[in-house]
C-alpha positions, 0 to 999 in steps of 0.5 A: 947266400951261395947264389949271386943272383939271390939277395936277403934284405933285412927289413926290421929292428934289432930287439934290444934291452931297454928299446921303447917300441910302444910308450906305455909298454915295458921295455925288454930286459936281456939279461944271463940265465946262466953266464958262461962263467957260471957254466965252467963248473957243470963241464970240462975245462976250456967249455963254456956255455950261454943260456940267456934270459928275455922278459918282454912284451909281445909287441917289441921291434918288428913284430907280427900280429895274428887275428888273436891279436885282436879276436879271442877267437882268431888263429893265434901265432901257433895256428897261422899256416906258413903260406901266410907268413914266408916266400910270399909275392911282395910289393912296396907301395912308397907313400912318403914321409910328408904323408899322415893317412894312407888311403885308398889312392896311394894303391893306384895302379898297384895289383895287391892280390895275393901279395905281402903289401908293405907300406914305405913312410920312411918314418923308421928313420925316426926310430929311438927317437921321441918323433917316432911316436908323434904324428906318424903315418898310418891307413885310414880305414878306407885303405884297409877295406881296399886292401881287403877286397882286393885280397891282399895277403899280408900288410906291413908298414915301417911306422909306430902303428898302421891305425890312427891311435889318437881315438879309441877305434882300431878300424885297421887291425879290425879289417885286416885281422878280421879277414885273417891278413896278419899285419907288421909294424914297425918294419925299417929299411923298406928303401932297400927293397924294390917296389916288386920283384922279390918274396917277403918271409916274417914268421914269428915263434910258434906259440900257442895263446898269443896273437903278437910277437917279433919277427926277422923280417926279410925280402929275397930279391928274386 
C-alpha cells in the first residue's frame, strides 16, 4: 500500500493442486482449460492468453462457512452482507498450541462484541503434515454459547476444525451458524497480527446455494 502507516497481513493458505485440507475430501485438481500455447491460434502473433480450470470442494485451505453450511434454510454465501465479512474490528485471542479445548476462560478479560474473533493455536505450523489433522485444538461447546451472547461477530481458528470431530455432534458450527456468525478455518500466520488494533476482511466468492467456500483472508493494521 502506498501509505506506511497501513499494513496488509496474509492470514490463510495458498489453494494448490493436490493440498489435502480435510481427509476424506478430494484434493483440488489445478489444471489449463486453454493453455496459452493453444491460444496463439484465436490471435495475433506475440498474444497468448490463460484461462484455468479448478475442480474442488468448497471446504479447501481457508475457507468461510456461511449458516448454509449447516441450515438449509441459512443465508448461503451470495446472501452474507458484506459488513459481516470485511473491515471488521478484530481481536486475536492466543490460547496455544499445548491447549486441546478452547473454552470460555481463554476470552477472559477479552471484549469480543461486535469483533471478528480469531483464535491463535499455532497448530497451522502443522499444516501438510499428518499431525495437522491429529489432536488438534478446537472450542468447546461452552466457548461457542460465550462468544454468541457476548456478540461476537465472526469467529475464526488456525487449526483442522474449530469442533471436536472425534463424535458425530457439531455443537460449534451449530451455535455459531445458528445466530448468523460465519466461522474460518484453517487460518495460519495469526502470529503476525496483534492481539487487537487492526480490521479483519475474509470474503468468499458470491455464489448462490453454497454455504462454504476459500477466502484471502487478511488483517489491515490500522
Amino acid at each position: 500500500m502506498s501509505n506506511d502507516k497501513h499494513k496488509l497481513i496474509d492470514v490463510s493458505h495458498v489453494v494448490e493442486h493436490g493440498m489435502i485440507t480435510y481427509k476424506g475430501l478430494p484434493a483440488p485438481i489445478i489444471c489449463d482449460f486453454l493453455s496459452r500455447e493453444a491460444s496463439k491460434e484465436f490471435y495475433e502473433d506475440g498474444t497468448a492468453f490463460h484461462i484455468g480450470r479448478i475442480d474442488m470442494v468448497a471446504n479447501s485451505g481457508t475457507y468461510l462457512d456461511a449458516p448454509f453450511h449447516r441450515f438449509e434454510e441459512g443465508k448461503d454465501l451470495s446472501e452474507l452482507d458484506l459488513s459481516s465479512l470485511a473491515n471488521l474490528d478484530g481481536v486475536v485471542v492466543h490460547v496455544g498450541t499445548a491447549v486441546r479445548e478452547v473454552t470460555p476462560d481463554h476470552f477472559s478479560g477479552v471484549d469480543v462484541a461486535g469483533k471478528a474473533v480469531l483464535i491463535r493455536t499455532d497448530w497451522s505450523d502443522h499444516w501438510a503434515t499428518d499431525q495437522y489433522f491429529e489432536d488438534f485444538p478446537y472450542l468447546n461447546k461452552a466457548a461457542a454459547e460465550y462468544l454468541c451472547d457476548e456478540g461476537a461477530s465472526l469467529v475464526g481458528i488456525d487449526s483442522h476444525n474449530i469442533d471436536d470431530t472425534r463424535g458425530d455432534a457439531r455443537p460449534v458450527h451449530t451455535i455459531l451458524l445458528g445466530a448468523d456468525i460465519p466461522i474460518v478455518e484453517h487460518m495460519t500466520c495469526l502470529c503476525d497480527l496483534p492481539d487487537a488494533g487492526f480490521k479483519f476482511f475474509a470474503v468468499p466468492v458470491k455464489v448462490s446455494g453454497m454455504g462454504s467456500f476459500p477466502v484471502r483472508a487478511f488483517g489491515l493494521l490500522t
